[in-house]
C-alpha positions, 0 to 999 in steps of 0.5 A: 541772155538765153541759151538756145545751145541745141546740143543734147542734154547733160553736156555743159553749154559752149557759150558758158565754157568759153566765158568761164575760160577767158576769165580764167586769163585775166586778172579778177575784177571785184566792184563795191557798188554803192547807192551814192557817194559817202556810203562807205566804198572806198573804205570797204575797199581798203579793209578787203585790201588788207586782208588780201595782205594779211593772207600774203597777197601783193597788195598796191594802191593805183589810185584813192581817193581819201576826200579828207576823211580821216578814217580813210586815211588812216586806213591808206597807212601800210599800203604800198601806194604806186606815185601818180603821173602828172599830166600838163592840161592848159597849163596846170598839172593835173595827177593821175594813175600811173598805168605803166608804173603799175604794169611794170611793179605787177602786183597780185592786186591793185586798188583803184578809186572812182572807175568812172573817172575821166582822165585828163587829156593826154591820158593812154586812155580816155576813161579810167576804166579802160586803164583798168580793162588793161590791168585785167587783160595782164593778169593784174586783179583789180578792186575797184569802186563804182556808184550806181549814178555813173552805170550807163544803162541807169543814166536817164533813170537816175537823172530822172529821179535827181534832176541831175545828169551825171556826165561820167558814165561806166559801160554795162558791160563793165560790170558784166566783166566782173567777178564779183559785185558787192554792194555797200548799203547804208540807210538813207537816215545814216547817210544822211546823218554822215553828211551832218557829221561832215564825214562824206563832204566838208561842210560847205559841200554837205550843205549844198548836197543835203539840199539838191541831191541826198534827199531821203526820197532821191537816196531811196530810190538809188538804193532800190536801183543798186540792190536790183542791178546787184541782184541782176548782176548775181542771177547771170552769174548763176546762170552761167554756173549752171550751163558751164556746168550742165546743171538743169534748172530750175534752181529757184533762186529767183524766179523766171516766166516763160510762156508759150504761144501759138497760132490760135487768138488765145494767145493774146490772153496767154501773155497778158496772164503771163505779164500780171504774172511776173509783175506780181513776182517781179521777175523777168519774163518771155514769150516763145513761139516753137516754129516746127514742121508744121509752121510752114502750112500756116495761113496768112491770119495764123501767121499774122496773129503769131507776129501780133503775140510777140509784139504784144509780149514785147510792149508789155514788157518781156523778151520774145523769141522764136525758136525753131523745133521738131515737137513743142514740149520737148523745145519748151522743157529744154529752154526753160532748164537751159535758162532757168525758168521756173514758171510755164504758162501755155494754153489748154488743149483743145483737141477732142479727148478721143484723140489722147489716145493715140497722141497726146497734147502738147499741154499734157506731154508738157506737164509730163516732161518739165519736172521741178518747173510749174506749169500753169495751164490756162484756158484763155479766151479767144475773144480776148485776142490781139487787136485787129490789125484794120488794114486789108491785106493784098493778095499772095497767092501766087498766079498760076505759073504754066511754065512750072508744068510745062517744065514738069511735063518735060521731065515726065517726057524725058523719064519716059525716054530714059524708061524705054532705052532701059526696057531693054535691059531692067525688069518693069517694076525697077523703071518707077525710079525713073519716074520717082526722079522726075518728080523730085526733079519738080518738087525741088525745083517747082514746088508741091503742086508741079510734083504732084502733077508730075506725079499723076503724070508719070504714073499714067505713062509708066501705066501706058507705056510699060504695064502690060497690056501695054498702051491702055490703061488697062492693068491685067497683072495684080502685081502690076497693080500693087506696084502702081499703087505703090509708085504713085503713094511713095511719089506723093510721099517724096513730093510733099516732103521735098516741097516742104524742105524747099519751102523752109529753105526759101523761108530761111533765106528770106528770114536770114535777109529779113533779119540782116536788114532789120539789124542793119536799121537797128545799127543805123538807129542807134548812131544817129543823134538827130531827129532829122538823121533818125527820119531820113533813115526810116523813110529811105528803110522803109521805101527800100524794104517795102518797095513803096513811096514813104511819107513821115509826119510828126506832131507840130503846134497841135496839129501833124506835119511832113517832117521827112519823105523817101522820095521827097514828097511834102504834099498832101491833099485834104482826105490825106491830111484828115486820114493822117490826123484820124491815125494819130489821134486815135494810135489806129491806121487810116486811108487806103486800105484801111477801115477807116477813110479808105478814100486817101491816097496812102495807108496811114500807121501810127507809130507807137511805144509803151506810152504813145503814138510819136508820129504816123508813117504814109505808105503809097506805091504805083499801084492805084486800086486795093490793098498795099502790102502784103501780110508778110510786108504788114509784119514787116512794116510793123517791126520796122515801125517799132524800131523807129519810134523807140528812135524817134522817143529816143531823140525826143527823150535827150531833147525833153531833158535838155530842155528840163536842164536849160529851164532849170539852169534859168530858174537857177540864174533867176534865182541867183540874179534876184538874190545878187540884186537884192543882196549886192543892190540893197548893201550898197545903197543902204551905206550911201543912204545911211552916210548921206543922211547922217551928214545931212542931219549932223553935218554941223555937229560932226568933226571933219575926220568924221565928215571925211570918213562918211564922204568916203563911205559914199564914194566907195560905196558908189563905185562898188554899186557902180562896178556891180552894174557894170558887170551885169551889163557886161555880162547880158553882152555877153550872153546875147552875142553882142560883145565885139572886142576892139582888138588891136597890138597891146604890150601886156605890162602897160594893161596890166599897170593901168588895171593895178593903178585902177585897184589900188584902193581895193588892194591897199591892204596887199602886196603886189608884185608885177613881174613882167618881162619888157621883151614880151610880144605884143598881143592882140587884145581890146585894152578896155575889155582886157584891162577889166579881166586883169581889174575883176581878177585882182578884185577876187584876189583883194577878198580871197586872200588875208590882208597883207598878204601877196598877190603876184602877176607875171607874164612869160611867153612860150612856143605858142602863147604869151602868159599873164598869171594872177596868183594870191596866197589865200585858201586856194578853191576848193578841188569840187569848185575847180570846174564851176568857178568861171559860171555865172552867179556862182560863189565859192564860199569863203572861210567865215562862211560869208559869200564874197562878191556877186558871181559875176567877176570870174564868169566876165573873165572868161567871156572877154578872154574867149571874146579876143580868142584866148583861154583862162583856166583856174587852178592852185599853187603846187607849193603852199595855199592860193589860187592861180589864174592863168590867161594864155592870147596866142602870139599874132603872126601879124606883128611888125618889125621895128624898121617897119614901124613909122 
């Protein structure tokens, strides 16, 4: 951020001395950065904490994770690890850090693994890195480890390039807060190579991530983006080493592009040359204008192409700043050293050569001034100025106000009263301060023109009334004349300056209200989330501001269309439409007051961005004939605009990549549903076939053992097509909100042993245990929908779990649910699966690497179980392997006592 600290040269800035004092009150932050997972983090991580405990540092683990590497883990070997705190969530423990424990050990630093992590609910704090926010804020050093992936700033950039949206994400100013970024860079090859390896995932996970997200391509570019936010990240810190220190730039550690613009249409031209410029340096750039004394005496169009500069700075790209000032050069110099500026670029001087010799150019005291910093001086073209604006400006110029002069003779009137009472007692010459004050009087409070009245006003009456001879306007005395004439050049002197001061303070209140009312929309802007919210908002924004009706059109179907209006107004006759069309097509204003179809009710302005016009705002009021605005309300209008399109794209933007994501998950399921089809469909069917056919080509030669077994081959064979087209029915129910359970006061055990007497076939090479108590209450359940969840959970157990092993359901009540739990003693699901296991089509692989079932089961339960208001969650056994499914059907309040029943 720049630093326009005003103090004098030499003295360190305030800004850098604070940042570096509060830093000296917290713990030190260190992230290791990396471009994706695997590239070796946590490891680095671990190595540095061991060499904090060899120089005799008070090391802790909070939290790693090891993922199953083996070299981490042998690493974590020798470190204190503090335990971590389980937290219930839906009925399944959940292991996180613990804060408190760390607070109350208070070790000099602490290790802690994933910053974007999000804790489980009940947590003291939502994310992990507010845990670590409070770690620092004790005193208590913490390493931490961060992907580029989860920066909040990067999150659309990155989801643009893996087509994938990371939902964990770290605040920027996370990383602002460290002390230190390291990044750890790999190749993509070697990643890509560690991932073979199985060094980063087990190899079911390696092989899904090979393939949709650690790309050569994808991890490129992540890296690019890991190295540029580390470089930014660096650049800062020196720049705050050199204002806390007063140190003047510039250190060309890297390079920075200012450039200076003015009034003049060259200007345009400036910053053009500015932009190609830091695009071939890459580096950051800014455009500046100094607003001096002189700013205020500047026309309408002058002002109207120093706004129209800086927003051209703005679309291509850089920061612009206005900067206050008494001479340009000077404010120039002194903000490029303050912020390290190694490039200036400003225009040639115009003015005659004769005129060098008694005051030289900005451009020349510029060069004089800047040192070590390269000034580029460029001639520019003026015909290569900002576009023209096409909208006629109303007029400004204030309407001649009596009062004010009247009020100024006043003051000349009251002068003179004051001058001849003390005629009496004070010499001639001494009563002009009289008239002197009448004419401050004016200028403070009217204006230039009043006090250069009062001015010729008052230096006629004291000519009349006390220059002898006196009542002519004769002067007999040279001295008197002298003295006249000295009056009258130190009244117009005192005048304009007084008028000036007055005009700069009534332009820095309306600066300051101009500047709190934009940032309030800003405000505004960045907490809605709708489109509908973003409009109504600009609408009421701009009625209020400019005091005018406001009309919003978007672009619908081809066409543009009313989408929002301040009053409400949804009618537009023809030439506003064809005016309104014409704006957007062609990113120019139209309609009244335009240059183009001037015939429409209201001005028409498009509302741009970097990359198109988003919509066209209609600006009308109750004056029928002429121009609308005024040149300082065009200026406004145009920031106004700016903010609201970046929103409008902004919503646009979430909507477009929530569309990307939908159509992607669809062609997914697509994908998915014809594999399942062609896989679940064709097995199958090609067993019924093949023992239909045998049967029927050597049913006479076959033992009956033989025929029985191809008998049953085609009945189980049939009941599984048959379970199979089932659940896609099932499923298509459910997906089309069509599912209406039939509920009604159930006794769990008796579901539960009718789904058991069902799947008896499919768990005949299992145990089952069912222990459920006779006294638990009745739920409120559909028993055909519910005995199908317990069915398709005890179908996944039968292919998971090995063959006479145990699978066990229990049911238990507690304050608020009745409890029925499916547990299996197979592998369990992987950690990663947890989350997904309940989605559509999707498998978790088995050991032989074979894909059981079809990815249907699990997803049905969820949706019957939701259906009837209950939950299901997926989890593991704390002690030894298998997996845990666990229903949980709130207790009716509705349930009838045992004298009630008939």
């Amino acid at each position: 951020m720049p630093d326009d600290n005003r103090d004098q040269a030499g003295r360190p800035s305030p800004d850098a001395l604070l940042e570096k004092a509060r830093a000296e009150t917290r713990g030190r932050l260190k992230i290791f950065l990396g471009a994706a997972p695997g590239v070796g983090k946590t490891y680095e991580m671990l190595i540095s904490g061991r060499a904090k405990i060899a120089d005799g540092l008070d090391v802790v683990i909070g939290v790693v994770e090891t993922h199953g590497r083996k070299e981490t883990e042998a690493l974590v070997a020798g470190f204190e690890i503090i335990p971590r705190v389980e937290i219930d969530y839906k009925g399944r423990p959940l292991a996180e850090m613990d804060l408190d424990g760390i607070l109350a050990r208070r070790p000099d630093l602490v290790l802690v693994d994933e910053l974007a992590h999000t804790n489980a609910e009940g947590s003291r704090h939502p994310k992990r890195y507010l845990d670590v926010k409070e770690l620092l804020d004790r005193g208590i050093d913490v390493y931490t480890t961060l992907n580029i992936q989860h920066v909040e700033s990067l999150n659309d950039v990155v989801s643009q390039i893996t087509r994938i949206r990371v939902r964990e994400t770290v605040p920027d100013s996370i990383i602002d807060l460290a002390d230190d970024v390291e990044i750890i860079d790999l190749t993509p090859d070697d990643l890509i190579k560690r991932l073979h390896d199985g060094k980063v995932y087990m190899p079911r996970t390696a092989e899904r991530a090979l393939t949709n997200y650690f790309t050569p391509g994808n991890l490129t570019a992540l890296r690019e983006l890991a190295l540029r936010k580390t470089a930014q990240r660096v650049d800062d810190q020196l720049l705050t080493h050199m204002q806390a220190h007063a140190i003047s730039g510039p250190w060309a550690a890297g390079e920075r592009v200012l450039v200076s613009v003015d009034h003049h249409p060259r200007s345009a031209s400036l910053v053009r040359y500015a932009a190609r410029m830091a695009s071939r340096l890459r580096a950051p750039w800014a455009a500046v204008y100094i607003e001096t004394n002189r700013s205020i005496n500047l026309t309408e169009a002058e002002r109207d192409t120093v706004a129209a500069t800086l927003r051209l700075a703005e679309q291509l790209g850089g920061e612009a700043l206005t900067i206050p000032g008494r001479e340009v050069a000077e404010e120039l110099v002194r903000h490029a050293s303050a912020n390290n500026v190694t490039h200036i670029v400003i225009g040639a001087p115009k003015k005659p050569t004769w005129r060098d010799w008694w005051s030289r150019s900005v451009t020349d005291e510029l060069i004089r001034r800047t040192g070590e910093i390269s000034v580029h001086v460029i001639s520019g073209n003026e015909k290569d100025g900002t576009v023209a604006r096409g909208v006629r400006a109303a007029a400004t110029a204030p309407p001649l106000d009596f009062r004010a002069y009247l009020l100024a003779t006043g003051y000349v009137a009251i002068a003179l009263a004051v001058g001849i009472v003390l005629d009496q007692v004070l010499d001639v010459r001494n009563l002009a301060l009289v008239f002197l004050m009448a004419v401050l009087t004016s200028a403070v409070i009217h204006g230039l023109r009043p006090a250069l009245y009062s001015c010729i006003l008052g230096a006629l009456s004291f000519n009349f009334f006390f220059l002898p001879p006196r009542y002519t306007l004769t002067i007999s005395d040279p001295e008197s004349v002298l003295a006249l004439f000295f009056f009258l050049g130190v009244a117009i002197i005192a005048s304009n300056l007084t008028a000036t001061v007055q005009r700069q303070a009534a332009a820095a209140r309306q600066r300051a209200r101009t500047t709190e009312d934009l940032y309030l929309f800003s405000k505004k802007l960045a907490g809605t989330g709708t489109l509908d919210d973003v409009l109504w908002a600009t609408a009421f924004q701009l009625a209020s501001m400019l005091k005018v009706r406001v009309v919003l059109l978007l672009p619908e179907e081809g066409s543009i269309a009313v989408k929002a209006g301040y009053p409400p107004d949804d009618t537009l006759d023809d030439a506003d439409i064809a005016a309104a069309r014409w704006a957007w097509e062609h990113n120019h204003a139209a309609g009244r007051g335009a240059d183009t179809l001037p015939g429409a009710k209201r001005l028409y302005v498009p509302l741009r961005t970097g990359r198109t016009a988003v919509g066209v705002i209609g600006l009308d009021s109750d004056r029928r004939d002429g121009p609308l605005l005024t040149p300082e309300q065009q200026r406004l209008l145009d920031a106004l605009a700016d903010q609201a399109a970046l929103a409008i794209e902004r919503v646009q933007l979430v909507a477009d990549v929530d569309r990307a994501r939908l159509a992607a998950e669809a062609d997914r399921l697509r994908s998915a549903l014809l594999t399942s089809i062609s896989h679940d469909l064709k097995t199958p069917l090609a067993a019924i076939l093949g023992a239909a056919g045998t049967l029927r080509d050597y049913f006479a030669a076959m033992p009956e053992e033989d025929r029985s077994d191809l008998l049953s081959t085609v009945v189980d064979e049939s009941e599984r097509l048959n379970r199979f087209i089932a659940n896609l029915l099932d499923m298509t129910k459910i997906e089309s909100g069509a599912m209406e359970p039939n509920s009604a006061l159930h006794y769990a055990g008796d579901i539960v042993g009718s789904a058991l007497a069902r799947a008896a076939k499919i768990l005949e090479h299992h145990k089952t245990e069912m222990s459920i108590p006779a006294d638990l209450p009745m739920v409120r359940v559909d028993p055909v929908l519910f005995e199908q969840v317990i069915f398709n959970l005890l179908d996944n157990a039968a292919k998971y779990a090995p063959e006479r092993s145990v699978v066990q359901i229990e049911g238990w009540a507690d304050a608020d649910d009745v409890v029925v739990q499916v547990s299996d003693e197979g592998p369990g699901i992987p950690p990663a699966d947890l989350a997904r296991v309940f989605d559509t089509f999707y498998r978790v692989r088995k050991g032989d690497q074979v894909r059981a079932g079809t990815g249907l089961g699990l997803s049905i339960c969820r949706g019957f179980i939701e259906a009837m208001g209950g939950t299901i969650t997926a989890g593991n056994r704390m002690a030894g392997q298998g997996a845990v499914f666990t229903i949980r059907m709130p207790k009716p309040n509705d349930i009838p006592k045992l004298d009630e029943l008939p």
